[in-house]
Structures are given as structure tokens and as C-alpha cells.
MARFI-667745 format. One line per field, with one value per residue: x, y, z of N, C-alpha, C, O in turn. Coordinates in steps of 0.05 Angstrom, whole numbers, padded with zeros to 5 digits. Example, Ala and Ser with C-alpha at 12.3 -4.5 7.8 and 13.67 -1.06 7.14 Angstrom:
# residues 2
n.X = (00264:00257)
n.Y = (-00114:-00045)
n.Z = (00156:00142)
ca.X = (00246:00273)
ca.Y = (-00090:-00021)
ca.Z = (00156:00143)
c.X = (00264:00258)
c.Y = (-00066:00001)
c.Z = (00156:00157)
o.X = (00285:00268)
o.Y = (-00066:00023)
o.Z = (00169:00161)
***
This chain:
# residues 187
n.X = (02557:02511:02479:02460:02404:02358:02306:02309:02329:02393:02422:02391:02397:02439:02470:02473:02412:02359:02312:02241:02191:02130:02069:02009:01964:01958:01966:01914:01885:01888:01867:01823:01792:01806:01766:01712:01713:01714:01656:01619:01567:01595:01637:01621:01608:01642:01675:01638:01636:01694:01705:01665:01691:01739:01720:01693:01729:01769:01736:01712:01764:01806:01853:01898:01911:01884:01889:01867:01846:01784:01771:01798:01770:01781:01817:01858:01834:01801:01830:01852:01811:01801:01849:01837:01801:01825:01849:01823:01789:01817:01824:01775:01761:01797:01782:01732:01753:01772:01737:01707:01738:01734:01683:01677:01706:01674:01630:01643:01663:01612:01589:01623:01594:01544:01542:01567:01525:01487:01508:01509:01455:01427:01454:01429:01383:01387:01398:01345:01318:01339:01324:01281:01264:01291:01257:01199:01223:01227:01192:01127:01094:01038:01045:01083:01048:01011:01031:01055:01004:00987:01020:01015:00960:00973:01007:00966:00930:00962:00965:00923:00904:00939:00921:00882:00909:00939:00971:01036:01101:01138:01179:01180:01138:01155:01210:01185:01151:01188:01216:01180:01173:01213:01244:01241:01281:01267:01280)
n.Y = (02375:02369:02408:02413:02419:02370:02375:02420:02445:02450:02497:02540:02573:02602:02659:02726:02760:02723:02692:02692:02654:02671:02660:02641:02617:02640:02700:02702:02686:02733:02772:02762:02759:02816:02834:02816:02846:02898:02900:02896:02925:02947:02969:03007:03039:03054:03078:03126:03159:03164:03198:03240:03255:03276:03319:03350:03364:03392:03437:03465:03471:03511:03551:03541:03489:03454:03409:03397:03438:03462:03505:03483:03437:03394:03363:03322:03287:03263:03244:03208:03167:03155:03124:03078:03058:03040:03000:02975:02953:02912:02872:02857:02826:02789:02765:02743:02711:02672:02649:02635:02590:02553:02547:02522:02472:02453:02445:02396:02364:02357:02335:02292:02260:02259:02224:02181:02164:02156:02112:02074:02070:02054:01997:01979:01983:01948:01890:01894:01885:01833:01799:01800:01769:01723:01710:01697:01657:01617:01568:01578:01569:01549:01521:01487:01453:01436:01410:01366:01343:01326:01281:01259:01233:01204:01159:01140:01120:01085:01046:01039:01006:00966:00934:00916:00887:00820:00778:00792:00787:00809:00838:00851:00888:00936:00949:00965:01012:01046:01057:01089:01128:01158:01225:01233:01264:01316:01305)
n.Z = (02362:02387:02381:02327:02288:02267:02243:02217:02151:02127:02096:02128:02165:02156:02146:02172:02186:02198:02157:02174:02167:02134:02156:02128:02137:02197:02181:02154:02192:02225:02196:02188:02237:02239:02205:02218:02265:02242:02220:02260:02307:02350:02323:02297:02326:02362:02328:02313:02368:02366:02317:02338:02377:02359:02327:02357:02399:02365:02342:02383:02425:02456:02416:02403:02422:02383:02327:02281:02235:02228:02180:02140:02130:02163:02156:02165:02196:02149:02125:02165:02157:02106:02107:02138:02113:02066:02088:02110:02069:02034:02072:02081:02035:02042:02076:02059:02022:02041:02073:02025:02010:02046:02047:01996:02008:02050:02017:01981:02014:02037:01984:01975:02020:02008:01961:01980:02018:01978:01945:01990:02005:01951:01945:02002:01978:01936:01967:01999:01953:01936:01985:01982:01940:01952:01995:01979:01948:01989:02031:02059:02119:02110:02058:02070:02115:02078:02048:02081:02097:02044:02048:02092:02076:02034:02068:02092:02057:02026:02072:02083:02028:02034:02079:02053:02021:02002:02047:02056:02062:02129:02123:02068:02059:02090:02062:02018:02044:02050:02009:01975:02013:02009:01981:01912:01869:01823:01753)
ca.X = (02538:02488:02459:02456:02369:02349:02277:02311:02346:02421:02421:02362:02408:02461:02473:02461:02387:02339:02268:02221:02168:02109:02036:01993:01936:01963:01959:01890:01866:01884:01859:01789:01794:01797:01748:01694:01701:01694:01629:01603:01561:01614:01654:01615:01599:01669:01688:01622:01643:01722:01695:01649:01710:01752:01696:01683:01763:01779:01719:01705:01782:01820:01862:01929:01907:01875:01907:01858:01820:01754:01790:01812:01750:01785:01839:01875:01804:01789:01862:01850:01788:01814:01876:01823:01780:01837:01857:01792:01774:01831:01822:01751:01769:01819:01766:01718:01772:01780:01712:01705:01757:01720:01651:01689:01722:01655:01611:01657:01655:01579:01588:01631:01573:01517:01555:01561:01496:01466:01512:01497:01411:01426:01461:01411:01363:01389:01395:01326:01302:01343:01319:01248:01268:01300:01236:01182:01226:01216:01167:01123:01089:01024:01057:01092:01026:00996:01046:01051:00976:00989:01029:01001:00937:00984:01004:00942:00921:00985:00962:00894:00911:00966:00912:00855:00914:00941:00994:01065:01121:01133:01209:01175:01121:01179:01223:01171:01143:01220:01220:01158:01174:01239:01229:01253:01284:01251:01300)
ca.Y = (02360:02359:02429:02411:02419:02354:02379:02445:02449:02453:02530:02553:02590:02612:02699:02748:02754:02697:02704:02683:02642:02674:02626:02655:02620:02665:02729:02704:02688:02765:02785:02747:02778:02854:02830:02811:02867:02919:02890:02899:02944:02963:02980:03032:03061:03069:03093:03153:03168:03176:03220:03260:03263:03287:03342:03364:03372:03410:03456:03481:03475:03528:03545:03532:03455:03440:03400:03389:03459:03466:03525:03462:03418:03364:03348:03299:03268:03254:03227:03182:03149:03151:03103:03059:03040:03036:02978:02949:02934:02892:02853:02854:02810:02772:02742:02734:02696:02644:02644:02618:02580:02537:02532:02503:02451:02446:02435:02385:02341:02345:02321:02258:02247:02245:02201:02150:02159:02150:02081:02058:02071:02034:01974:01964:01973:01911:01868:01886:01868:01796:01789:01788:01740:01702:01703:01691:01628:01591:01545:01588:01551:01542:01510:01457:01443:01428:01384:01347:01339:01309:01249:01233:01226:01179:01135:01134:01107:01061:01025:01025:00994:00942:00916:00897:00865:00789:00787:00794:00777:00836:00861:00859:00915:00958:00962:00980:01040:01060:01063:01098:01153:01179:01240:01239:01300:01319:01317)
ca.Z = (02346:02405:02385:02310:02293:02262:02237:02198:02120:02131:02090:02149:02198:02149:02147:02201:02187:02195:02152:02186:02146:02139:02160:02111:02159:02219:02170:02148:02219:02233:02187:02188:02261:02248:02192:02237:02278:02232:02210:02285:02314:02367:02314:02288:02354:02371:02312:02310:02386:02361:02307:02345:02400:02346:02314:02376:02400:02340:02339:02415:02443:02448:02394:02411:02427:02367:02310:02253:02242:02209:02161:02120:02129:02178:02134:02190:02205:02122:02113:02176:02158:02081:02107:02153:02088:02050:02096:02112:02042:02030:02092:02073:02009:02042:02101:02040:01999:02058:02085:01996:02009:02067:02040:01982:02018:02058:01986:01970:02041:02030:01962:01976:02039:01995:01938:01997:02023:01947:01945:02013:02008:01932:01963:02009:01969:01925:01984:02003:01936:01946:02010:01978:01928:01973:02015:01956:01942:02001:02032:02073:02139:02103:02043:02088:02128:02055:02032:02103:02096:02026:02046:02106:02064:02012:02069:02101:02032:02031:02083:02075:02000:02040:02093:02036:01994:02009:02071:02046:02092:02143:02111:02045:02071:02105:02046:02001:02043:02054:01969:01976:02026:02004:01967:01880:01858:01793:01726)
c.X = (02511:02466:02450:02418:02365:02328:02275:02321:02364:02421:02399:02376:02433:02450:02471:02440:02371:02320:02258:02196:02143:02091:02022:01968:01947:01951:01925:01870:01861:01866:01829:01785:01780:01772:01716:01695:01700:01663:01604:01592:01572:01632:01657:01604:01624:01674:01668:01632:01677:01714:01686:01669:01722:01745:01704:01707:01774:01762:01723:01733:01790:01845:01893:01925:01891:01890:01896:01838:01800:01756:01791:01797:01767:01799:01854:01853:01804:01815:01862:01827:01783:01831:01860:01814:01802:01855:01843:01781:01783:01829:01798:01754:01785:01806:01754:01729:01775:01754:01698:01716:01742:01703:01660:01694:01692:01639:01619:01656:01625:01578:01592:01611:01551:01523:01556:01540:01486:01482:01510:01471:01414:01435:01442:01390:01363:01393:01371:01313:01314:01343:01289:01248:01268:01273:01212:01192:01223:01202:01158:01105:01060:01032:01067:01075:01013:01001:01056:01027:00981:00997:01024:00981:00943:00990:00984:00924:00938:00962:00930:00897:00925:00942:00889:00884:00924:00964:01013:01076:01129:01156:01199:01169:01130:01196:01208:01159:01176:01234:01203:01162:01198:01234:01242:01253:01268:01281:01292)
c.Y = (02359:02382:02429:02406:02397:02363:02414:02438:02463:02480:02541:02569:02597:02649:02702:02752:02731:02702:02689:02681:02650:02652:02653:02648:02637:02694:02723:02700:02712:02777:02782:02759:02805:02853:02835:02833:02889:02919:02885:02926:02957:02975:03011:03048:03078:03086:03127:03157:03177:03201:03246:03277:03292:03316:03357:03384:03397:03429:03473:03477:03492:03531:03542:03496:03438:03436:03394:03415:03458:03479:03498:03441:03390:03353:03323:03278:03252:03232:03198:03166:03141:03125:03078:03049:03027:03007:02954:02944:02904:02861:02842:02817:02785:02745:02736:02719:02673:02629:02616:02591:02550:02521:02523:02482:02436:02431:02403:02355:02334:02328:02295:02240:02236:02227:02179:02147:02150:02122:02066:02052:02052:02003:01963:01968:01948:01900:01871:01870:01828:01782:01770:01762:01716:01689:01697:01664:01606:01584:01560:01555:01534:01518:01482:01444:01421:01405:01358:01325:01314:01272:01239:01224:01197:01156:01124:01114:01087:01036:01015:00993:00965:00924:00909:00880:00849:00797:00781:00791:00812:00844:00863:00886:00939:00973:00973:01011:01062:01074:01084:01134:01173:01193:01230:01262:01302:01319:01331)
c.Z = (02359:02393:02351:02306:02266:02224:02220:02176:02133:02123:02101:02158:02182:02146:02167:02211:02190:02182:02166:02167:02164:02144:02153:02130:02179:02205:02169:02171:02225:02218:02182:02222:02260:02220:02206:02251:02261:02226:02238:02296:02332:02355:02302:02318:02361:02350:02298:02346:02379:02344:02319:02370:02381:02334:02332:02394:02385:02331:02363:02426:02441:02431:02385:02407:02408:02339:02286:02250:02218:02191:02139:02116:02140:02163:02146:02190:02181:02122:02138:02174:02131:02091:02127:02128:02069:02065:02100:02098:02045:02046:02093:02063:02018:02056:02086:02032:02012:02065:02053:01998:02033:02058:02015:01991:02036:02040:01980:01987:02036:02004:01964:01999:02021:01976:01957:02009:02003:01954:01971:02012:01966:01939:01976:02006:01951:01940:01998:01990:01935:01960:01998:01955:01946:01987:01998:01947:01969:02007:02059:02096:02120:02074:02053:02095:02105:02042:02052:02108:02069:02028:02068:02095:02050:02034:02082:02079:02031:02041:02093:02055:02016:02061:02080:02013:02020:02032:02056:02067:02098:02127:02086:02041:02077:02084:02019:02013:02046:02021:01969:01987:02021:01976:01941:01886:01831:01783:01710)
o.X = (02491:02441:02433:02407:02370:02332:02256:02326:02359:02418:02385:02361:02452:02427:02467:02437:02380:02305:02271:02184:02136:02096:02021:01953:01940:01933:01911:01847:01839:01849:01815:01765:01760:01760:01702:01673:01681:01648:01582:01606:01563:01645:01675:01593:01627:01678:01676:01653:01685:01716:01695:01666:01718:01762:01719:01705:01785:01770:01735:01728:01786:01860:01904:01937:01886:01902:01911:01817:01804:01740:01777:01805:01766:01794:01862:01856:01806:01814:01870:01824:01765:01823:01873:01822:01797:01871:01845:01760:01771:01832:01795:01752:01786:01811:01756:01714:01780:01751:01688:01704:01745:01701:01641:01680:01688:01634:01601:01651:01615:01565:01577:01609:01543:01505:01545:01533:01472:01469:01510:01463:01395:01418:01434:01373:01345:01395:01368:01301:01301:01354:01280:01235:01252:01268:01199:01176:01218:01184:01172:01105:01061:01020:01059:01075:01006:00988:01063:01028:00980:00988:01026:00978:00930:00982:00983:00908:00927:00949:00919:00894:00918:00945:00874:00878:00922:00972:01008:01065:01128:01150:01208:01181:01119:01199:01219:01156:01181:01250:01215:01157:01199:01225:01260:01238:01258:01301:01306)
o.Y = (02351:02377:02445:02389:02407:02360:02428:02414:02483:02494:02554:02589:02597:02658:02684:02751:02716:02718:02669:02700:02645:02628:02675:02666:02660:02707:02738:02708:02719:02792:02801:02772:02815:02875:02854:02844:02903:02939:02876:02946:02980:02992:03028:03070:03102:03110:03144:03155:03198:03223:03268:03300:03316:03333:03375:03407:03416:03441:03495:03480:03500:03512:03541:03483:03414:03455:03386:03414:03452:03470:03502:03423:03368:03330:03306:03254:03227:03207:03175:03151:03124:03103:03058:03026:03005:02995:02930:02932:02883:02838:02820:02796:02764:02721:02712:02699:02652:02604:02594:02571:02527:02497:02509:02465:02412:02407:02387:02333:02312:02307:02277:02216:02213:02210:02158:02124:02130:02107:02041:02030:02036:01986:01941:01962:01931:01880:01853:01850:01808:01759:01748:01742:01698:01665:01684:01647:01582:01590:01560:01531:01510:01496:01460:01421:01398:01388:01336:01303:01290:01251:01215:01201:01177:01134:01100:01097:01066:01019:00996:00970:00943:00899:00895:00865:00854:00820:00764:00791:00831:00864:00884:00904:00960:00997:00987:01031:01086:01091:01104:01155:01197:01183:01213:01276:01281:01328:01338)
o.Z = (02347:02393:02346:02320:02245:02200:02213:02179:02146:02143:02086:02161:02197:02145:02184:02235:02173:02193:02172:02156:02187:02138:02163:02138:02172:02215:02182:02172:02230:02228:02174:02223:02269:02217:02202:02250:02267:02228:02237:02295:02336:02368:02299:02321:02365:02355:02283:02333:02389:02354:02314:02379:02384:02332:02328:02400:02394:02311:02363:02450:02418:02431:02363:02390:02411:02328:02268:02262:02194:02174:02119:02100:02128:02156:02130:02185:02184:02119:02133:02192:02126:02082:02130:02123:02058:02052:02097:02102:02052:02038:02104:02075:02005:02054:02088:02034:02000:02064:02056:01989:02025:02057:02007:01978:02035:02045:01975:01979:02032:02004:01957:01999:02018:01973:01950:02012:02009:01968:01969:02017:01961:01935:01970:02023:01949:01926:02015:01998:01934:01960:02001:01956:01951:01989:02014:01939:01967:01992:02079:02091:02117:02074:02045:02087:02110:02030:02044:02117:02073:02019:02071:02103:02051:02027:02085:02086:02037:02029:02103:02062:02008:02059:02092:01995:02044:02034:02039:02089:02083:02113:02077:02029:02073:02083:02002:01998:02044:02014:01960:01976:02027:01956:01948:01899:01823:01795:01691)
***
């Protein structure tokens, strides 16, 4: 029971053969690989120095030792550089198809960035604007000064007004500016 694998499907390890599951990313890494290097300038060097090896082999050797003759126009040469294209299209297409496949998935990440950037920079732009509300409704310093100014003037007047009238008993005097000073709300 010890050697029993957990982390497989019970019908995995039945027959003689095993398949072995392809990773389509593995194939497509390879193949985005020999992609890239065809598309390099080492690639084409090597591959006009194999040529020119090859030309040159099959022209000037002697004629026992040569395997593709010029009689037939390089028939070995055409057929191997026929079965190279005929590979490195595909693989072409395939690194294209993923490379799509990316800047898709890339487009898409930018997309949902800038959708939260747009509602983040809207957001706070309405809590700027109800900042400034906010700040347009209250009582700036000058405002206070003005209205400080106001009622010391009133009881400065008070008690002007209180020492030309008749003497009143002192708690009378007290609870009248105590009526006096506490603010009304408006209704």
C-alpha cells in the first residue's frame, strides 16, 4: 500500500506502455527556441558557411568522395534545405501563435489596470470635490475674527447700556447677560 501514488488516476499505470502527457508549453518553449534562432544572424551564417562547405565538397573533391554531384544540380543540398523550411515555417507559426497568445493576455492586464486607474483618479476626484465643499462650508479664520469682533462690540454696548441704567441687584445683571450670551439656533 506504501508504494500506491496518491497524486495519479487509478487507470495511469495500467498496460505495458505508459503515454507520457505531452506539455504543449514544453513543445511551445522548443519551439519558440529554434524559432528565435532561425531568425538570427548566426543562423544564417552558419547555414551560408554549411552551404558553401557543401558546394564546395561536392564540386572540387575528388570523385569517389563526393555525394551530391553538380550533374543533377545538388539534388541532396535542394532536398535538405527543402525539409529545413518545411519545418521552420511551422514552428515559425507556432512561436507567432503564442507570442499572440501573450500580448493577448498582456492587452487584457493593461486593460483591467487602466479600468482601475479610471475608477481610482474618479473616486478621488469626488472626494476632492467634497473636500472643497466641505471646505467652502466652514468658518474660515477671518470669518470667526468678524463675528468675535461682533459681540464683543454687543457686550461692550451691554454694559455700556447697564452702567447709564438704574442699579439692579448684582444676580439680576449676571443672569441676564448669561440669557444674552448663549447663542439661538435659527428655526
Amino acid at each position: 500500500m506504501a508504494d500506491a501514488r496518491l497524486d495519479r488516476p487509478k487507470g495511469a499505470e495500467r498496460g505495458l506502455f505508459r503515454r507520457r502527457s505531452s506539455n504543449s508549453d514544453r513543445v511551445g518553449a522548443v519551439s519558440e527556441g529554434i524559432a528565435r534562432f532561425l531568425g538570427t544572424p548566426r543562423f544564417l551564417v552558419y547555414l551560408t558557411v554549411f552551404c558553401a562547405a557543401w558546394l564546395a565538397w561536392n564540386t572540387w573533391a575528388p570523385e569517389g568522395l563526393r555525394f551530391d554531384s553538380a550533374e543533377f544540380g545538388y539534388t541532396l543540398l535542394t532536398l535538405m534545405l527543402s525539409l529545413q523550411a518545411s519545418y521552420a515555417a511551422p514552428l515559425i507559426l507556432l512561436a507567432q501563435n503564442r507570442q499572440d497568445d501573450r500580448d493577448r493576455v498582456a492587452a487584457e492586464q493593461d486593460r483591467q489596470r487602466a479600468e482601475r486607474s479610471l475608477a481610482d483618479t474618479e473616486y478621488l476626484a469626488r472626494e476632492v470635490a467634497a473636500l472643497r465643499q466641505a471646505i467652502n462650508e466652514t468658518a474660515t479664520r477671518d470669518f470667526v475674527r468678524s463675528e468675535l469682533r461682533a459681540l464683543l462690540e454687543e457686550l461692550r454696548a451691554e454694559d455700556e447700556a447697564e452702567e447709564d441704567a438704574p442699579e439692579r441687584p448684582e444676580p439680576a445683571r449676571k443672569q441676564a447677560r448669561r440669557t444674552k450670551a448663549t447663542p439661538t439656533r435659527p428655526s
